[in-house]
C-alpha positions as CSV (number, residue, x, y, z in Angstrom):
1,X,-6.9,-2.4,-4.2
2,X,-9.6,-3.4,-1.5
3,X,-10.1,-6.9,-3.7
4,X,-6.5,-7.8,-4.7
5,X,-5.2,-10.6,-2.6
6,X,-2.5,-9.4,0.2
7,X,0.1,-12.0,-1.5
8,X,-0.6,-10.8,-5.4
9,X,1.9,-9.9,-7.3
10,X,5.0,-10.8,-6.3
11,X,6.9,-8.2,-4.4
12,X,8.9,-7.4,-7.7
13,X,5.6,-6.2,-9.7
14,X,4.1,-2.9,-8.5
15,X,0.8,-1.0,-9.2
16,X,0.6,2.3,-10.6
17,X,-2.7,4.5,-10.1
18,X,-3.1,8.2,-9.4
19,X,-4.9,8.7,-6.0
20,X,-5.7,12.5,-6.5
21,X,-8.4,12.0,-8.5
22,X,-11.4,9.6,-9.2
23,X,-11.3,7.9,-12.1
24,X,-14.8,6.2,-12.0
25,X,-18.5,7.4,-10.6
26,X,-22.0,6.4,-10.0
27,X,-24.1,6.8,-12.5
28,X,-27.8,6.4,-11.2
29,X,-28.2,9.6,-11.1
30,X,-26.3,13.1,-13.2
31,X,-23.0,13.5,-12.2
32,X,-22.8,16.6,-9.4
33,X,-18.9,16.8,-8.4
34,X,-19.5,17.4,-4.6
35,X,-22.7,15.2,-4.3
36,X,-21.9,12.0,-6.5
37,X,-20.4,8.6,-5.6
38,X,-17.0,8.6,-6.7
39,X,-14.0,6.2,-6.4
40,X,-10.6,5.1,-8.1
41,X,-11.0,1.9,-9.9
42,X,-8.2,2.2,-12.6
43,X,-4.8,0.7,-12.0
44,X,-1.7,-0.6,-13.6
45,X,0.6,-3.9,-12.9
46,X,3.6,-3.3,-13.7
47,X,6.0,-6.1,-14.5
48,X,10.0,-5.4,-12.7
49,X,11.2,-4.6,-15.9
50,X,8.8,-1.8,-16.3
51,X,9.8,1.9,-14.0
52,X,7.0,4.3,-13.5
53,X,7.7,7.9,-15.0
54,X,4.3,9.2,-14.5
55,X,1.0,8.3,-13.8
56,X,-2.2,11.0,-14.1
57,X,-5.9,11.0,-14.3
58,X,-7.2,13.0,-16.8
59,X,-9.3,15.6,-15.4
60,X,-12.9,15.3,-17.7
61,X,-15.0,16.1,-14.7
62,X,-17.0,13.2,-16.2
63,X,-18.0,14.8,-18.9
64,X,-17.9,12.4,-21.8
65,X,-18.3,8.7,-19.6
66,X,-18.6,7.7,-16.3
67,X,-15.0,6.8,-16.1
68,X,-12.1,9.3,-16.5
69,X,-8.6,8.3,-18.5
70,X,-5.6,7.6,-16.9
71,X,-2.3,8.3,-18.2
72,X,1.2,5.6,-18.1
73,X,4.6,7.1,-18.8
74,X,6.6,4.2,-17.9
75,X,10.5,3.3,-19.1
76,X,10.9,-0.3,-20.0
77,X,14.4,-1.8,-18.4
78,X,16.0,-4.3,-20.6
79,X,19.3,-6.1,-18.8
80,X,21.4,-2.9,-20.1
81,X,20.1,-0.1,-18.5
82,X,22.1,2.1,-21.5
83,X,19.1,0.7,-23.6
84,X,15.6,1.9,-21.9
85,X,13.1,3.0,-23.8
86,X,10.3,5.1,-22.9
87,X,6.5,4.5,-23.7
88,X,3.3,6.7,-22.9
89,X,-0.3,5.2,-22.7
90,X,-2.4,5.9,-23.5
């Protein structure tokens, strides 16, 4: 988050990104996993009524793209916590 301003969002919003694993690479030349340029470019923003459950990189190795999937399980929080609902994406 190198290009996110210090003051955005608010303090209520949060990001969501999986540091274990990159989720984008370079692609001037074939992929080689201990040789290539690799970095984590894939977040969320997550509004406060949003909770993070889980949040995962899907391991491709970059096979199929030079950007690898990441996965959201987040519960959305309406004002009656009884009601929360949870959603996966992708």
């Amino acid at each position: 988050l190198t290009f996110v301003e210090k003051d955005f969002p608010e303090p209520v919003w949060s990001w969501a990104f999986d540091p274990t694993l990159p989720t984008n690479r370079r692609v001037s030349v074939p992929y080689n996993k201990s040789t290539s340029l690799t970095t984590v470019i894939d977040y969320f923003l997550l509004s406060p009524n949003i909770s993070i459950e889980e949040v995962k990189t899907v391991d491709t190795d970059f096979q199929f793209s030079d950007h690898q999937a990441v996965r959201l399980q987040a519960r959305l929080n309406p004002n009656n916590p009884d009601q929360s609902t949870l959603i996966n994406l992708p």
